[in-house]
C-alpha beads as a LAMMPS data file, in Angstrom:
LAMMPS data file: protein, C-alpha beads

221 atoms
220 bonds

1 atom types
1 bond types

-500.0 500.0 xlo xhi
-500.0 500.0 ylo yhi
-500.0 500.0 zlo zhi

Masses

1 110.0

Atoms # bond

1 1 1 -227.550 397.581 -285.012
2 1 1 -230.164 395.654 -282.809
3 1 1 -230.189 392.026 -283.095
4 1 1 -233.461 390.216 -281.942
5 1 1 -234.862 386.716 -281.227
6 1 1 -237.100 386.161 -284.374
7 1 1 -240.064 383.902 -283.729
8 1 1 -240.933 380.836 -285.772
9 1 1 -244.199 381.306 -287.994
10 1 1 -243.858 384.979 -288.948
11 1 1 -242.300 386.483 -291.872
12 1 1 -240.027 389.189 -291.476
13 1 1 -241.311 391.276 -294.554
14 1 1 -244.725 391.450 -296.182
15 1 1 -245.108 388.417 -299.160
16 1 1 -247.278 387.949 -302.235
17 1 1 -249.758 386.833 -300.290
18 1 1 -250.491 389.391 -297.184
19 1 1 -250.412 388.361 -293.888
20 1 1 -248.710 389.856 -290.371
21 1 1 -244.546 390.256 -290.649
22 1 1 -241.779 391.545 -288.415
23 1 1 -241.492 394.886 -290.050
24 1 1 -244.612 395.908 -289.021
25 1 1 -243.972 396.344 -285.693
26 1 1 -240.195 397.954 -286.201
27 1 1 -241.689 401.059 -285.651
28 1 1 -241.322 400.304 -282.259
29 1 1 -237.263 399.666 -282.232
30 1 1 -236.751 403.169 -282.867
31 1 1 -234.919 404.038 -279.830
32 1 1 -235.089 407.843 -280.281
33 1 1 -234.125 407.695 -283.515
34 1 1 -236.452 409.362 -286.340
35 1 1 -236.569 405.626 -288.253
36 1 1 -237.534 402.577 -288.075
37 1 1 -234.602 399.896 -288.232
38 1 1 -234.527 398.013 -291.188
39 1 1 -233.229 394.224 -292.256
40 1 1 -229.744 393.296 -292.454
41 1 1 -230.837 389.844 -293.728
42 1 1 -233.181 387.579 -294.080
43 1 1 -234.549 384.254 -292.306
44 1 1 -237.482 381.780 -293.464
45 1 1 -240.752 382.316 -291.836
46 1 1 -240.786 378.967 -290.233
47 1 1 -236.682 380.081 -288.837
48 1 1 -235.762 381.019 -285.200
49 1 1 -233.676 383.099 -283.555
50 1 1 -230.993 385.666 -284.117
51 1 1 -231.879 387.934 -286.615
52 1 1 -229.495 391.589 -287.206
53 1 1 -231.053 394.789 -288.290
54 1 1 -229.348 397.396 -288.776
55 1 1 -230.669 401.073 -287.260
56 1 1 -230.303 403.651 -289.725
57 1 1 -228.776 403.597 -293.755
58 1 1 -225.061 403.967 -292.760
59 1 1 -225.476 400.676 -290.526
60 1 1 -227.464 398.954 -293.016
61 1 1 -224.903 399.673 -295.897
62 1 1 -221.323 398.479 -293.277
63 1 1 -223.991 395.429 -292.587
64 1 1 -224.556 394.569 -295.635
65 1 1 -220.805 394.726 -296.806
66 1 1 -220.158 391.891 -294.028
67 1 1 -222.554 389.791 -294.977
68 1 1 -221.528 390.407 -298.807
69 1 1 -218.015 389.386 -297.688
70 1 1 -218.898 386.492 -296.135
71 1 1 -217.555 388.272 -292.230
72 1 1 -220.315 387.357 -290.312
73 1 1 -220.481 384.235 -288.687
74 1 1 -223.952 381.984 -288.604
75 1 1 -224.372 378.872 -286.459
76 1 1 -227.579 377.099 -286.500
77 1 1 -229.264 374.420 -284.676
78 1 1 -231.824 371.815 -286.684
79 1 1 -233.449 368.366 -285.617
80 1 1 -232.806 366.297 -288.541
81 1 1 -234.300 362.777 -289.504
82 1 1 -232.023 360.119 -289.405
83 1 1 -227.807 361.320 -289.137
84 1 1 -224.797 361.734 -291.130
85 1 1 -222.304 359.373 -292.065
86 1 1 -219.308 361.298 -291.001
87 1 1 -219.726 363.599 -288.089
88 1 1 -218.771 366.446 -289.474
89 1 1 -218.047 367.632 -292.874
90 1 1 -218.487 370.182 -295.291
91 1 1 -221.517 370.108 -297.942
92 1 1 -220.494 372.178 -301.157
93 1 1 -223.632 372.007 -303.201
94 1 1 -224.948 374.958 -305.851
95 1 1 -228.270 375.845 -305.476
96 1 1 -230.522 377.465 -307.981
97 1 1 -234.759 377.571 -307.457
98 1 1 -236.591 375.809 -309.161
99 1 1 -239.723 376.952 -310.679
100 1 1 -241.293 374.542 -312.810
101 1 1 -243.109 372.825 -309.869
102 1 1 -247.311 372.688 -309.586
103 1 1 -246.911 372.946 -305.890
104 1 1 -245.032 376.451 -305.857
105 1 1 -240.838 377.142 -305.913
106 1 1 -237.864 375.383 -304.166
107 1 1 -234.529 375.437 -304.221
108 1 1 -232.454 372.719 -305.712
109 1 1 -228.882 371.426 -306.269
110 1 1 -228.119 372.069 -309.580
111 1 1 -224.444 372.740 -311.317
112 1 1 -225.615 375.698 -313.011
113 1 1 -226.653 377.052 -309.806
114 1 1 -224.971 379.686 -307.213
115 1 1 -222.146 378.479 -304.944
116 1 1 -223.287 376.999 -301.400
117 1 1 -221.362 375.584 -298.942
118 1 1 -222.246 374.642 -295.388
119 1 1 -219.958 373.136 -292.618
120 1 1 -221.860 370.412 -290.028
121 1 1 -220.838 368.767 -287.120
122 1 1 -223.262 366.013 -285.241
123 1 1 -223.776 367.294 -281.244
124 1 1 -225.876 364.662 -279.768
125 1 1 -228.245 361.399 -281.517
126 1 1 -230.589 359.261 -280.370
127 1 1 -232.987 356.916 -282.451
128 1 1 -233.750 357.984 -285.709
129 1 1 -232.919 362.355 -284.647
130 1 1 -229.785 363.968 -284.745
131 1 1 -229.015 367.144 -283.605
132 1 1 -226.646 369.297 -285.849
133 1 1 -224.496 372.414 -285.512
134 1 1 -224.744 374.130 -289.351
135 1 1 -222.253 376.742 -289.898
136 1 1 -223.422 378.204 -293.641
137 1 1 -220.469 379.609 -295.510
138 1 1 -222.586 381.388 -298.150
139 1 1 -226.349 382.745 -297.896
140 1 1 -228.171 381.381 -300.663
141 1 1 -232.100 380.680 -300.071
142 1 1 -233.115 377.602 -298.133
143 1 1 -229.606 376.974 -298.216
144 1 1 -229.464 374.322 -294.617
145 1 1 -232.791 373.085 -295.332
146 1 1 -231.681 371.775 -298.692
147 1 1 -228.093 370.901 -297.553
148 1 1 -229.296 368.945 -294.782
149 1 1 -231.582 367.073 -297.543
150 1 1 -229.094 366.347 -299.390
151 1 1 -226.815 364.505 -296.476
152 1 1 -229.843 362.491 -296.334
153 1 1 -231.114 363.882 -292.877
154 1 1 -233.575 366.554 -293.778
155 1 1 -234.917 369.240 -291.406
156 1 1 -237.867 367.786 -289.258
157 1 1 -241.183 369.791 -290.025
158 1 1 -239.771 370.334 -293.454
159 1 1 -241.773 368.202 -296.119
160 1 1 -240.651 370.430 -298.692
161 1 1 -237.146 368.786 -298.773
162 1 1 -238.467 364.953 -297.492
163 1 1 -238.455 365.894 -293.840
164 1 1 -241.364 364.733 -291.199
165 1 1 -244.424 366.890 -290.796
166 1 1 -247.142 367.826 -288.807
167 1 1 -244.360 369.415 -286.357
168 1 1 -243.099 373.068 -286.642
169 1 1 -240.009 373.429 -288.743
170 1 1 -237.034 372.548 -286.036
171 1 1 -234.131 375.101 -287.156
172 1 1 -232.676 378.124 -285.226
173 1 1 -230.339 380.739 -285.682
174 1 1 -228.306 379.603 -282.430
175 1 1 -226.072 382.596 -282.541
176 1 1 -224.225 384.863 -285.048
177 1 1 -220.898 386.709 -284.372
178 1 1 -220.503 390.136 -286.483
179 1 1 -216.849 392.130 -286.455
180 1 1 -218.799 395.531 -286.448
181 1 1 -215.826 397.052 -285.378
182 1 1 -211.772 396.980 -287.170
183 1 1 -210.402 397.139 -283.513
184 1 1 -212.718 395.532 -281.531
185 1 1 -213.340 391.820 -281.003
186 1 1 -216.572 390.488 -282.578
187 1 1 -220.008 391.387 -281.133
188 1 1 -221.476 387.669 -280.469
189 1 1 -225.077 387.033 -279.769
190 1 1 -227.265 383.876 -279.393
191 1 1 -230.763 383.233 -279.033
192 1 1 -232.269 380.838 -276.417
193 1 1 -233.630 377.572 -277.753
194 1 1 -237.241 378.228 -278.907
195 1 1 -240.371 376.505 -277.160
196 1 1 -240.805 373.786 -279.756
197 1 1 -237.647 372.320 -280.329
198 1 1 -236.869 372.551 -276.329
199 1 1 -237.954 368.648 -275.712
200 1 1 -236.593 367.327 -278.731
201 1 1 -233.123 368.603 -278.021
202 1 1 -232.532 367.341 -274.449
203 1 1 -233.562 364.058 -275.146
204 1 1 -230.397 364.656 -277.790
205 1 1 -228.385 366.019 -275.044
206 1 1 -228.899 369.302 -275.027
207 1 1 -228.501 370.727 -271.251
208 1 1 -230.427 373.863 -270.481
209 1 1 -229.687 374.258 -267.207
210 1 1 -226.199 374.847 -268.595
211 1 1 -226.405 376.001 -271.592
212 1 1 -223.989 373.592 -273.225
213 1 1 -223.681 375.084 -276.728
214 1 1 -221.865 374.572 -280.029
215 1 1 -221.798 377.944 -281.219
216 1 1 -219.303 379.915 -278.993
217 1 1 -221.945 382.321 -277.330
218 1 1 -220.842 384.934 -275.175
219 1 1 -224.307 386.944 -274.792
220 1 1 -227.774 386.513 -275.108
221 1 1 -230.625 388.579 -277.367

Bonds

1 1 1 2
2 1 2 3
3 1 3 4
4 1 4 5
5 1 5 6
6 1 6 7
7 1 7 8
8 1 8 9
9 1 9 10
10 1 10 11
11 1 11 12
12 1 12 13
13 1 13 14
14 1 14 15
15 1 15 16
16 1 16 17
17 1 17 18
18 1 18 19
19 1 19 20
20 1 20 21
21 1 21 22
22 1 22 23
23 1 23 24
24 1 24 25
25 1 25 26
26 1 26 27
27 1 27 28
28 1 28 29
29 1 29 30
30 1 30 31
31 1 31 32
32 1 32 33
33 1 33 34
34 1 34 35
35 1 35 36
36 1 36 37
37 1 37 38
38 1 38 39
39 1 39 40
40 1 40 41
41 1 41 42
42 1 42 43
43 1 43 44
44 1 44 45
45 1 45 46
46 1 46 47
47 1 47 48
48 1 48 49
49 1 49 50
50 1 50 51
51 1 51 52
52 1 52 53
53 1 53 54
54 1 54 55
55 1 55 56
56 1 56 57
57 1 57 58
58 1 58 59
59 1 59 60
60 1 60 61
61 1 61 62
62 1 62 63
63 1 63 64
64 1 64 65
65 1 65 66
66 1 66 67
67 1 67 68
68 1 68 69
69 1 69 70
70 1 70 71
71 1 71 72
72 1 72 73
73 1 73 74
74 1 74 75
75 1 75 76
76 1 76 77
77 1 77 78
78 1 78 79
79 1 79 80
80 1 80 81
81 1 81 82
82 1 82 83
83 1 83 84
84 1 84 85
85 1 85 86
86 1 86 87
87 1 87 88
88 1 88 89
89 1 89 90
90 1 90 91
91 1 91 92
92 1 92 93
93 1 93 94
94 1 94 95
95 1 95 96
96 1 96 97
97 1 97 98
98 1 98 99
99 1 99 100
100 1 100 101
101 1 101 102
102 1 102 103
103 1 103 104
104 1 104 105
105 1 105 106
106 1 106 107
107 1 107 108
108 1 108 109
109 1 109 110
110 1 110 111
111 1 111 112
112 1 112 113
113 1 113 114
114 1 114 115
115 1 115 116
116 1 116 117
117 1 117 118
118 1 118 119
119 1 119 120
120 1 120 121
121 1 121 122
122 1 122 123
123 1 123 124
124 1 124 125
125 1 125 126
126 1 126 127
127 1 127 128
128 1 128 129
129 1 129 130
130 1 130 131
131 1 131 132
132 1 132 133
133 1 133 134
134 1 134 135
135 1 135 136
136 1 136 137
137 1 137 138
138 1 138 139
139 1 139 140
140 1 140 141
141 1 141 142
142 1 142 143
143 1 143 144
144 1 144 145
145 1 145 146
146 1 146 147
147 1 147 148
148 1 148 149
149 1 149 150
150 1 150 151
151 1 151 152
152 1 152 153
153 1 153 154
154 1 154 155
155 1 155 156
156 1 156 157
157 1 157 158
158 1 158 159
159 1 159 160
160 1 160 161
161 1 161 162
162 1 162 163
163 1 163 164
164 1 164 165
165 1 165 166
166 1 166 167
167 1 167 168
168 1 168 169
169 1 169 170
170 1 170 171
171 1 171 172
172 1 172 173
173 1 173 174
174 1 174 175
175 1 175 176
176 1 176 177
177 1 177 178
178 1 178 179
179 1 179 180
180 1 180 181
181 1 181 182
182 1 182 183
183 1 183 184
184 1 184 185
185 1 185 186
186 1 186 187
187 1 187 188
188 1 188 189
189 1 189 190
190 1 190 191
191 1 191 192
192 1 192 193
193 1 193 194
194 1 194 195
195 1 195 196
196 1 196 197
197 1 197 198
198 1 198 199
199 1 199 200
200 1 200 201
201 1 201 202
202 1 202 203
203 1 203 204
204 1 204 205
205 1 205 206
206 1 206 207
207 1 207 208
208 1 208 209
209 1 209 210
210 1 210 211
211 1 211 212
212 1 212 213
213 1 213 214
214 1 214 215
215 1 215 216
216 1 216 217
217 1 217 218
218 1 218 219
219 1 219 220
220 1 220 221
């Protein structure tokens, strides 16, 4: 498997609508192997950081069965408006998308929807910002960005679910830990804080000088 620091603003497959993605360039993460990697998952365009591919079919398929199983461990970082009441807590909310919107899909909270569930814990606030550690418990579309909404402290540069915009979407895949091996300890990775949430988080208390981290990180894409 490779796992790579995923810009914000690109997609990571081609859409509906065109445009540049990731996989056009995994071509070049061959490694000496005859094919391209592929994806192990998925993250939003607008979504930084740690993303897994996995380098050939028989990775891809034991990838995909630890993600199925719910075995790989996600902590992200978002700059929310506003903060939680409690802080930390668990948000068990079903999602399903909804479609019958003008303006395009989203995802909503709905009890016929799929199970979602997403731990939080508050790691620094100041103002009317809080930063939050998300740990997400299931995968289901959108899932933080609607969770977070739903605490009352959506995602800043996320209009779609009532956060502030005219700033880039502030949400990172921090770091991910993935048991690829029975006998091994975990592989963990995490992904440096991106360009445009840099500012926002120190003034919340994040140190980068010393990396002080929420997610457990142990090595670096």
């Amino acid at each position: 498997m490779l796992v790579i620091d995923k810009p914000a603003g690109i997609a990571v497959h081609a859409g509906p609508g065109g445009g540049p993605h990731l996989e056009n360039w995994f071509p070049l993460l061959r490694f000496g192997l005859p094919r391209p990697p592929g994806l192990a998952h998925r993250l939003d365009r607008d979504t930084s950081g740690c993303l897994v591919l996995g380098r050939h079919p028989k990775g891809l398929r034991r990838l995909g069965a630890l993600f199925a199983e719910g075995k790989i461990e996600k902590v992200y970082w978002a700059i929310v408006q506003g903060a939680p009441s409690e802080v930390e807590g668990t948000i068990d909310a079903p999602l399903r998308k909804d479609t019958v919107r003008r303006t395009g899909w989203r995802m909503e909270i709905n009890p016929q929807g799929q199970r979602a569930v997403t731990e939080y814990r508050v790691l620094g606030s100041a103002g009317d910002r809080a930063w939050l550690e998300l740990r997400p418990k299931t995968g289901r579309t959108h899932q933080i960005r609607v969770h977070c909404a739903a605490l009352g402290c959506p995602v800043v540069g996320d209009p779609t679910y009532g956060g502030p915009a005219g700033v880039p979407l502030h949400l990172h895949s921090r770091a991910i830990s993935i048991p690829l091996y029975p006998a091994r300890p975990a592989i963990q990775v995490s992904a440096p804080v991106p360009a445009h949430m840099l500012a926002a988080l120190t003034r919340l208390g994040y140190d980068p000088a010393g990396e002080t981290s929420g997610g457990g990180d142990d090595h670096r894409t």
